[in-house]
C-alpha positions as CSV (number, residue, x, y, z in Angstrom):
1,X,11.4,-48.4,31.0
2,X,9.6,-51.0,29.1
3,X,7.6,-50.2,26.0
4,X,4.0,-52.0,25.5
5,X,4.3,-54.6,23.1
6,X,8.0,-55.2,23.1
7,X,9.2,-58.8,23.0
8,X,6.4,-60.1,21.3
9,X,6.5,-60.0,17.1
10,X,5.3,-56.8,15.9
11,X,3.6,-56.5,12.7
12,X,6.3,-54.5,10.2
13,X,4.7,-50.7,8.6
14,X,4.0,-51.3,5.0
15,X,5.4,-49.4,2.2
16,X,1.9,-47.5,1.7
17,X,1.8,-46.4,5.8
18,X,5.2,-45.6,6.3
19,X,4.8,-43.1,2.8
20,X,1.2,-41.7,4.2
21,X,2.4,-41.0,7.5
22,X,5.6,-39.3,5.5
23,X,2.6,-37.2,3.8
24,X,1.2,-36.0,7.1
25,X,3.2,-33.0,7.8
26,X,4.5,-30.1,5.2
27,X,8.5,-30.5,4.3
28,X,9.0,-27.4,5.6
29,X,7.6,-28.4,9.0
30,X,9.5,-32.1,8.8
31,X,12.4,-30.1,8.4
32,X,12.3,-28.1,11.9
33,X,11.0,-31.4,13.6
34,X,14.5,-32.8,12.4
35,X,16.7,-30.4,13.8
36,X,14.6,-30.8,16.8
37,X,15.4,-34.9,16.8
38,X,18.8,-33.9,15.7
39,X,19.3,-31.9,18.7
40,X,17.7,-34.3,21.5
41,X,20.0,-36.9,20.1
42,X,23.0,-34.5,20.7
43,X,21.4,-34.4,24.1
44,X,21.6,-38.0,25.0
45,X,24.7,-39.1,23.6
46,X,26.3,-36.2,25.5
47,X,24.2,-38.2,28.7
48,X,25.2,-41.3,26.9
49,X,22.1,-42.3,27.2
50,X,20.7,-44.6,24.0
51,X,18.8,-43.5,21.1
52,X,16.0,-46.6,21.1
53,X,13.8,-46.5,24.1
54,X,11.4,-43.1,24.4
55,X,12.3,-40.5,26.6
56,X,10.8,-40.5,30.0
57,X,9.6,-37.2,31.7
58,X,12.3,-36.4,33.5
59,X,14.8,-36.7,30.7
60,X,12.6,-34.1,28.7
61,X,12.5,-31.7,31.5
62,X,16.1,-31.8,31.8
63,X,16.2,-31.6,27.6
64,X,14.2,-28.5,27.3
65,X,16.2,-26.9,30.2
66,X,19.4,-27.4,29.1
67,X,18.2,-25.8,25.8
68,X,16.9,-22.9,27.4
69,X,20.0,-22.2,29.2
70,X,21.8,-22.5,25.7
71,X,20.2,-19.3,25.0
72,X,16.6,-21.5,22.8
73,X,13.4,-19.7,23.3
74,X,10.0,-20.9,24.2
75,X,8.4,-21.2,20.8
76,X,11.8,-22.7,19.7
77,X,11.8,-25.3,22.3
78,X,8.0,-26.1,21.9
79,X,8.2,-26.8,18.4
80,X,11.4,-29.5,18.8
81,X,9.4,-31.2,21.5
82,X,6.3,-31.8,18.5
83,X,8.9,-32.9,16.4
84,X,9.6,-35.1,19.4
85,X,6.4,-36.5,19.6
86,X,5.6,-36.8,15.8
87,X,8.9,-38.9,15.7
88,X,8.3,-41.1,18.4
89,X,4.7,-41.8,17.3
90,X,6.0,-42.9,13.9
91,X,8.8,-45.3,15.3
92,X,7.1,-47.0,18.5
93,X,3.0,-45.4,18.3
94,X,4.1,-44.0,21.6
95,X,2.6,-40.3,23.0
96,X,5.5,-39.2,25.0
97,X,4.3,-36.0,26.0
98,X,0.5,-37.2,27.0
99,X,-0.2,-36.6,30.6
100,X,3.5,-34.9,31.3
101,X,2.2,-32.6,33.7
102,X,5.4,-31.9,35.3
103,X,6.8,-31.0,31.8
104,X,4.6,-28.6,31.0
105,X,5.1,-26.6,33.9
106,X,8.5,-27.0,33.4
107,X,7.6,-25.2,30.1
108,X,5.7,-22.7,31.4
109,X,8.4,-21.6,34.3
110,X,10.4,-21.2,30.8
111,X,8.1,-18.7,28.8
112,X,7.6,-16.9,32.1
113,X,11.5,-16.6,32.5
114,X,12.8,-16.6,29.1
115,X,10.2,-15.1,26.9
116,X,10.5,-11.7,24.9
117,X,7.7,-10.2,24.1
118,X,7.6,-11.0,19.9
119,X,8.4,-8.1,17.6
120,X,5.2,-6.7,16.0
121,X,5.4,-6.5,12.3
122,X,3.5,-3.8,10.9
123,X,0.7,-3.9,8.1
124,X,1.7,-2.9,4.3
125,X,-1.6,-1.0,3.8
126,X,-2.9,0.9,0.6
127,X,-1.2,3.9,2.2
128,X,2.0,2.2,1.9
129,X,1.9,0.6,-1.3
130,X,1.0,4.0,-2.9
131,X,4.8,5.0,-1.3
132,X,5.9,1.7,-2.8
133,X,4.5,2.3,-5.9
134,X,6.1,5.8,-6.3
135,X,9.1,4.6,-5.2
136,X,9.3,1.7,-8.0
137,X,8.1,4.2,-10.7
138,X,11.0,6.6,-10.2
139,X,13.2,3.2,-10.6
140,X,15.4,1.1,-8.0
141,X,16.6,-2.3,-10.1
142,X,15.5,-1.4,-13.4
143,X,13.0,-1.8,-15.7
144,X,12.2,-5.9,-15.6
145,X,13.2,-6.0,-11.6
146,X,10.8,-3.2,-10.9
147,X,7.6,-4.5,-12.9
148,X,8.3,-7.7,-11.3
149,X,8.6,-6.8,-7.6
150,X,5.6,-4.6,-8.1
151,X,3.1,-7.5,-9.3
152,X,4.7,-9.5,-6.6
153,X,3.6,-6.7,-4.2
154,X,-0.1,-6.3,-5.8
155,X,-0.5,-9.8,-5.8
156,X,0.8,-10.6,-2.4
157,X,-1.9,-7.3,-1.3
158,X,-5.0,-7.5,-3.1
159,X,-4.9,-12.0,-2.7
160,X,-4.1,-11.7,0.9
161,X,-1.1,-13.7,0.0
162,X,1.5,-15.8,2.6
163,X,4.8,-15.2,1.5
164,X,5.6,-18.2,1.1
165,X,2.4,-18.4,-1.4
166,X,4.5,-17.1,-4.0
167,X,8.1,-16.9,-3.3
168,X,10.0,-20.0,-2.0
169,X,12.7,-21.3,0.6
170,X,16.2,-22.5,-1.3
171,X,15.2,-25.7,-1.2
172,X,11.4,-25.6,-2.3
173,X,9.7,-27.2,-5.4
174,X,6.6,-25.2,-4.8
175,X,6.6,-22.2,-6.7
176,X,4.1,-20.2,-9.0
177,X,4.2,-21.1,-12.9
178,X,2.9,-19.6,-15.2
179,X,0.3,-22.0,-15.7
180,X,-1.4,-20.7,-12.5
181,X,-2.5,-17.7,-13.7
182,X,-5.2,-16.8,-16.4
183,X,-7.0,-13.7,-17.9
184,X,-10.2,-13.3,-18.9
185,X,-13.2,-11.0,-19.4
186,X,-16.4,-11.0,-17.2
187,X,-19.1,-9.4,-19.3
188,X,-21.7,-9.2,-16.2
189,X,-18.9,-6.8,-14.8
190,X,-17.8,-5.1,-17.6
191,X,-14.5,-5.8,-15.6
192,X,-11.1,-7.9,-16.7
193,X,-10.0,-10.7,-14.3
194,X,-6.8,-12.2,-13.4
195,X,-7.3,-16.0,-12.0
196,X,-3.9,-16.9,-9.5
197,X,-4.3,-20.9,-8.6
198,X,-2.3,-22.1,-5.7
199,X,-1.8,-25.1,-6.2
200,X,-0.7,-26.2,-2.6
201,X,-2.0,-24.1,0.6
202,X,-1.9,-23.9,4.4
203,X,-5.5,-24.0,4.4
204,X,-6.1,-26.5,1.5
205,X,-3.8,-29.6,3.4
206,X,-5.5,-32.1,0.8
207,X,-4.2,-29.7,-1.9
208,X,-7.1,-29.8,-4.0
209,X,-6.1,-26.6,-5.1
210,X,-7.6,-23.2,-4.7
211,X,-8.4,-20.6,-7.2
212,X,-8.8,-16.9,-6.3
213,X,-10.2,-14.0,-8.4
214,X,-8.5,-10.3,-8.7
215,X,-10.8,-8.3,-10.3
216,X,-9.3,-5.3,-12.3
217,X,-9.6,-1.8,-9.4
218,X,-9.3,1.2,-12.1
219,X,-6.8,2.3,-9.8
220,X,-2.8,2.6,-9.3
221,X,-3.1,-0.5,-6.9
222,X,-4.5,-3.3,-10.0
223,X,-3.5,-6.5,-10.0
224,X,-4.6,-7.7,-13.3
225,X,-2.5,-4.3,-14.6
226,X,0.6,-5.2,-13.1
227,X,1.1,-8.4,-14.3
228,X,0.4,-7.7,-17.6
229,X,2.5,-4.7,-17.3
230,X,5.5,-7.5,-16.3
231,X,4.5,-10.4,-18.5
232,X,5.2,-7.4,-21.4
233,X,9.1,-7.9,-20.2
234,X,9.0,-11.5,-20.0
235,X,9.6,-14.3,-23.3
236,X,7.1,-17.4,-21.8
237,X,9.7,-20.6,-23.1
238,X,7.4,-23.1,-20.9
239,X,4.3,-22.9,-18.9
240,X,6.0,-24.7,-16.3
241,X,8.4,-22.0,-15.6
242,X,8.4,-20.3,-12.7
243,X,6.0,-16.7,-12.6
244,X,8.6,-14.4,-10.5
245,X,12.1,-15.0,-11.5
246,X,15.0,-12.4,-10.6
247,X,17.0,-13.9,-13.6
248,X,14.1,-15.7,-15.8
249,X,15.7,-19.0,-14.5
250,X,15.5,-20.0,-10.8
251,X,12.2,-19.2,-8.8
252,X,12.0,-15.4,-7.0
253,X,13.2,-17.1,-3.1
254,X,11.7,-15.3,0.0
255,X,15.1,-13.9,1.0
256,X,15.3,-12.0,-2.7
257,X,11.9,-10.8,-2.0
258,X,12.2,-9.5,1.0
259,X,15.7,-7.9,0.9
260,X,14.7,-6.4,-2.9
261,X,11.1,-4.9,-0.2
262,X,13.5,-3.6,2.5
263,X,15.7,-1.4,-0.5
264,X,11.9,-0.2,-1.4
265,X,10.6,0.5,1.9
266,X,13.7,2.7,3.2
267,X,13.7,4.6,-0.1
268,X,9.8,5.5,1.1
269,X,11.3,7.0,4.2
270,X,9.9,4.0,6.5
271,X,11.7,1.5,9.1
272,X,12.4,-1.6,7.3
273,X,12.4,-3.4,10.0
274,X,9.2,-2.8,10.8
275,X,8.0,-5.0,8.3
276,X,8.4,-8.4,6.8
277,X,6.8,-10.8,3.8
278,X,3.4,-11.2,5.9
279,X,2.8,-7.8,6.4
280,X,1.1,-7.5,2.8
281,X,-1.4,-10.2,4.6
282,X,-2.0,-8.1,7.4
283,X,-2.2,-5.4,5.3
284,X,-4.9,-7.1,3.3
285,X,-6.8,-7.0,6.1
286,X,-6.1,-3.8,7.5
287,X,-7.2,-1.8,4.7
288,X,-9.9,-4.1,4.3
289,X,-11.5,-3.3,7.4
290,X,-10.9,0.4,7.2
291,X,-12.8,0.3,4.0
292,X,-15.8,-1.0,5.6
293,X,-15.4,-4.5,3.6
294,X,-18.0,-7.0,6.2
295,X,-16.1,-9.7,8.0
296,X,-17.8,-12.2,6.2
297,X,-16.1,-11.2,3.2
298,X,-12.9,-10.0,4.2
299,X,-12.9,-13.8,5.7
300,X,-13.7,-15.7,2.7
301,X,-11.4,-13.1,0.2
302,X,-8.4,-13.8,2.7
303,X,-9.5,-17.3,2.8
304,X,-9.3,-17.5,6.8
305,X,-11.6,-20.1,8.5
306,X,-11.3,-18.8,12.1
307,X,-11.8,-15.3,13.7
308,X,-7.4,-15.4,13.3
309,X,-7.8,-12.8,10.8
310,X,-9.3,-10.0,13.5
311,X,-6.0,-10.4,14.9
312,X,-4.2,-9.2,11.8
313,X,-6.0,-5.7,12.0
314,X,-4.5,-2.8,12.8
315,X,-6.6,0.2,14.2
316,X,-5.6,3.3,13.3
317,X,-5.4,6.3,15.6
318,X,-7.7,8.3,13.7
319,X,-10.4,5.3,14.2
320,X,-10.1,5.0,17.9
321,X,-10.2,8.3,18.4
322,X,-13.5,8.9,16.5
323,X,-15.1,5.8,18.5
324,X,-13.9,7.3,21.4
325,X,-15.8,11.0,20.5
326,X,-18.5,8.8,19.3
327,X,-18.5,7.2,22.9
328,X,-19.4,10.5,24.9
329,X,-21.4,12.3,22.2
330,X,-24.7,13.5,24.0
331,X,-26.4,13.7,20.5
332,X,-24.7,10.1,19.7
333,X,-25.9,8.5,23.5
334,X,-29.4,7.0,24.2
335,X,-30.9,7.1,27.1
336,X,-30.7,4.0,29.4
């Protein structure tokens, strides 16, 4: 296979394009396009085929076969071969998968024969964090650990959070500090205000930043109240500490989170299982819908640019059931 442009002198990247083209995808996703390059070049030395000329079509269908028979799934496989792709572009400008017809159906005879049906994680609504809340207030990890999973919990509810928004993987830099995070007083609304700043977002790629406003609810569920209620545990040494902390030095990590939520959710008498760090997210959106809130706003407070977020909403029984009666209501119908 010969590559255009090959044999003649090529122009070396500079320093600046190799770095901005480094820029162009998160760490987190650089780091599952690796172990998908890692794994394709496992592949073809056990081929022996070499490492420096781009894969043809047939190679890849054979690639993304053999890991399916190793027991990879669709999703899996599909993300390795963008890694694929985004490391071939970077080392000869080449598009391997462009016009691989043949691959993709290879692909699809793959998710057709391969593909379980993903589990469905279910929403962490206001009903549920009431539980959550009486659970914490009986006591689970004691005092500090408490306060702090439950303004983790409010925050992650009434900001729509990702998970990974304010907890972070063992090898993460980007984690909350107490400089993202203000008070203040809005006189117009006779109402206290906690301002969260993420500093880096899946929806702000240019990470401009993005600051979002929890207003104080008068209710159990507050924000604003539970963080103050576990700053009051907390001595602030530096402002670039980390916010949630299990042991006020290394940043609360996802797998904390979540395992610290599981204790919480089976002491409510609910399937752990059933949920994970997103469901506050869905949650969010749940509850926001059953209270009415217009889709213009539950789109800009969850700070969702498509129509994704009508997919995080879960209908309750209750509501299907009363559109249902509302359906066949003679004093309800209009005459056609």
């Amino acid at each position: 296979m010969s590559i255009p442009g090959y044999g003649a002198v090529q122009p070396m990247k500079s320093t600046s394009a190799v770095l901005y083209q480094d820029q162009s995808i998160s760490c987190t996703t650089q780091q599952v396009y690796d172990a998908g390059v890692k794994r394709f070049l496992i592949y073809r030395q056990s081929q022996g085929i070499s490492d420096v000329i781009p894969p043809s079509e047939v190679e890849l269908e054979n690639f993304v076969s053999a890991c399916a028979d190793q027991g990879l799934g669709y999703s899996c496989i599909n993300v390795y071969l963008c890694g694929l792709r985004h490391h071939w572009i970077k080392r000869t400008s080449i598009d391997i998968l462009k016009g691989k017809d043949s691959l993709f159906l290879t692909l699809r005879g793959i998710k057709r024969m391969t593909g379980k049906p993903k589990q469905l994680r279910l929403p962490i609504t206001t009903a549920v964090m009431f539980k959550l809340h009486s659970v914490l207030s009986c006591g689970v990890f004691g005092y500090k650990q408490d306060r702090l999973m439950w303004a983790a919990m409010t925050l992650a509810f009434m900001a729509g959070l990702r998970c990974g928004e304010f907890t972070v993987n063992s090898d993460s830099s980007n984690w909350l500090r107490f400089q993202d995070i203000s008070f203040h007083f809005d006189k117009s609304l006779c109402k206290e205000v906690l301002t969260l700043t993420l500093r880096e977002s899946k929806t702000d790629p240019f990470r401009e930043g993005i600051k979002l406003c929890l207003y104080a609810t008068g209710y159990t569920i507050c924000a604003v109240v539970a963080m103050k209620a576990y700053l009051s545990t907390y001595q602030v040494h530096s402002l670039e500490a980390p916010l949630f902390t299990i042991d006020q030095k290394k940043p609360l990590t996802r797998f904390d989170f979540i395992a610290k939520l599981n204790v919480c959710l089976s002491k409510a008498g609910l399937n752990s299982s059933d949920y994970n760090g997103h469901s506050f997210r869905k949650g969010f959106a749940t509850s926001a819908s059953c209270a009415s809130v217009p889709d213009h706003i539950l789109s800009k407070m969850g700070r969702w640019k498509s129509q994704v977020y009508k997919s995080y909403v879960t209908m309750p029984a209750s509501v299907i059931a009363k559109a249902q009666v509302s359906i066949v209501d003679p004093s309800l119908c209009t005459k056609f």
